[in-house]
Structure formats: structure tokens, C-alpha cells
N, C-alpha and C positions, 0 to 999 in steps of 0.2 A: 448606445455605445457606438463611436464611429467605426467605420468602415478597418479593419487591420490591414497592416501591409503584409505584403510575402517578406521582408525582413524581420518582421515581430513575430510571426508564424515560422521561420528557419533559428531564431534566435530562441523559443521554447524549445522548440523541438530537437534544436542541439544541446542544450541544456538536460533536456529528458532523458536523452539517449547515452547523454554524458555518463548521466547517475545508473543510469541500468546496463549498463555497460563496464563501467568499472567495479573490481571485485575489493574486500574490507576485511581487515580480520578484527576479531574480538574488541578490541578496545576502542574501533572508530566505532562499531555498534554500541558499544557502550555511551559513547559521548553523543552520539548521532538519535539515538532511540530517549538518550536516559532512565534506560534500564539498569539496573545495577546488574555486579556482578550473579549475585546469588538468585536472581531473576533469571537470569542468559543460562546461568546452571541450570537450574529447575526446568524451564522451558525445552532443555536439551535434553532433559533426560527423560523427558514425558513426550520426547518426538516433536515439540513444536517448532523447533526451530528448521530450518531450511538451507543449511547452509551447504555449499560442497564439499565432497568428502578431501578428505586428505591424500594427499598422494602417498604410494609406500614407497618409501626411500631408505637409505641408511640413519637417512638426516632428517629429526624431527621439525614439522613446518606444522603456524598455523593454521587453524581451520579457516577458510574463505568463504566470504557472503557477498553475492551477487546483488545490482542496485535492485532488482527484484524482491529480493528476499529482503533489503532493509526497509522497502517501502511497506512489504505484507508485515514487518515487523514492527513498522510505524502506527499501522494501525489496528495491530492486536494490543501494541503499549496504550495507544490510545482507548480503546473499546475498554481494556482490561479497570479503568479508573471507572465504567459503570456498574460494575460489581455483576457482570454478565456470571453464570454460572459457570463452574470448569469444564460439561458438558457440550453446554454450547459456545463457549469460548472454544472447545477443541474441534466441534463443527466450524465452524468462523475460519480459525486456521486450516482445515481440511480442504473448505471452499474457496479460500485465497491460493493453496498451493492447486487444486484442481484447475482453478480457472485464470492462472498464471498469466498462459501466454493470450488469452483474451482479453484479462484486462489492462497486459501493456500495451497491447496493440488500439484498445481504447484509451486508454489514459494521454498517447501520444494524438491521438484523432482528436479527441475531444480539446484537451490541453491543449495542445496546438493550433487549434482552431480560437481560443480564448475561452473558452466553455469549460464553468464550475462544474464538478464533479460530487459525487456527493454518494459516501454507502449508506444505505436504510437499511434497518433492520428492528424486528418487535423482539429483540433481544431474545429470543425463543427457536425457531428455527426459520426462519426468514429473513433471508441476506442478501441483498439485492442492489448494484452499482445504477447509480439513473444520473443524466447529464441535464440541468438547467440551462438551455440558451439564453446566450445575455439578450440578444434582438426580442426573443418573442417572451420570456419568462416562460414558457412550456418544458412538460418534463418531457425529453425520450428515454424510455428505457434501454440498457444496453444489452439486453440478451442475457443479463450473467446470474439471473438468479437462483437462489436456492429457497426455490420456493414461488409462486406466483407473487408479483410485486400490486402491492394495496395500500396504497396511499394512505387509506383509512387508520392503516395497523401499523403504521412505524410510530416506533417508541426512541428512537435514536437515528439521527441524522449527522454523518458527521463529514467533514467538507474536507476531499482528500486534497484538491487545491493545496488547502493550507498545511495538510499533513507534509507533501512533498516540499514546499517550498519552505518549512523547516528543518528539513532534512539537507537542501540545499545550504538555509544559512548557516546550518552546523555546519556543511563541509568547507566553507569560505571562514571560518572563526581561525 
């Protein structure tokens, strides 16, 4: 892969910061995740979702979802299609909202640099973010696991690259 410019590298990286920075209510998670309604129910009411509270006012407003919380939501939609148990799918979710501001701060590193992302996990209790450099094809791990990370034992590999960048082309539809 050739060499990136510092323009391709400020041109992700505003793009990332775009999405995690802007806040969503209900129905763009809905179009943006393709979750249905009665999913976003469910999920809320078993604590999985992460949204911000509402403010208390006289006047009823939306609930608000941070681009954070749509990306952890992208790929618990994601994951939720491998029939992951409701246990550790609620671990899954737990260790996304724990390790929050680690992995935007990676995902912007990483991302930004040009470097595929990628969650493993052996669908059990091991969930762990590791970055593929394009230059070398080696794995770094990123600090974020729940669980020691073993190559051996991933059962599901899923490439947040692409999870984010359709999250993106939903918000330009």
C-alpha cells in the first residue's frame, strides 16, 4: 500500500470525529443500525442501549445517541446475527460501553492511520479489538480485551472498518 498523505489521514479522521461527535435520536438509529423498532425497545429495556438521558424539562424531547453509542450499536446489530447467547451478547455490550473511550481513541489512531480494525471474539467470553497493518499484514493488539486475546480461539472476526463506513453511507443516503 503506498505511502498516505497527511490529507487522507485529516480527511478520515474528520470524517470519524464527524460521526462521534454528532448526537441521533431514535429514528436515525433506526435507519443507520437497521434495527427495527421493537429491537431498540427491547434493547432499552434490558439496559443495552446507551443512549443520553433526557433532559427534564416541561417539554418532552427525544432520547439522544452519541456517534459512540451508534458505532457500539453497529456492532452489537452486527454480532446479534451470530446467534451469540443473550449472556454474552450482554457481556459484549458491557465491554463496549466500558471500554468506550479506549476504543475511540483507537479507532481514530488506527482508522486514521489507514489500518483495518477488526473485533475477535470466541463468542463466549472473549472480546478483544486488534488492528491489521496494511504495510506489514501483522496483528497489534489494542489493549482492549476482555479476556487474553488468542488467535487460536476466535470464532468471529468482524471488520469494524466496514461496520463504521456504513454507518457513514447511511448518514449521506
Amino acid at each position: 500500500m503506498p505511502k498516505q498523505t497527511q490529507k487522507e489521514y485529516q480527511k478520515r479522521l474528520e470524517k470519524l470525529n464527524w460521526l462521534i461527535e454528532r448526537e441521533f435520536i431514535p429514528s436515525e438509529l433506526k435507519k443507520i443500525t437497521g434495527l427495527s423498532r421493537r429491537q431498540i425497545a427491547e434493547w432499552d429495556k434490558k439496559g443495552i442501549l446507551l443512549s443520553k438521558q433526557r433532559k427534564s424539562s416541561d417539554t418532552w424531547s427525544w432520547r439522544k445517541f452519541t456517534g459512540a453509542n451508534i458505532i457500539q450499536l453497529a456492532i452489537l446489530a452486527e454480532v446479534r446475527k451470530t446467534g451469540l447467547s443473550p449472556t454474552e451478547f450482554k457481556k459484549l455490550a458491557i465491554w463496549l460501553k466500558k471500554e468506550e473511550e479506549k476504543l475511540l481513541t483507537k479507532l481514530k489512531e488506527e482508522i486514521g492511520r489507514g489500518h483495518t480494525i477488526f473485533l475477535n471474539t470466541n463468542l463466549k467470553d472473549k472480546f478483544t479489538l486488534v488492528s491489521k497493518e496494511d504495510k506489514t499484514g501483522g496483528v497489534l493488539g489494542l489493549l482492549l480485551g476482555y479476556g487474553k486475546y488468542d488467535e487460536d480461539n476466535v470464532i468471529l472476526q468482524l471488520n469494524i472498518n466496514n461496520i463504521i463506513n456504513g454507518i457513514l453511507k447511511g448518514l449521506t443516503k
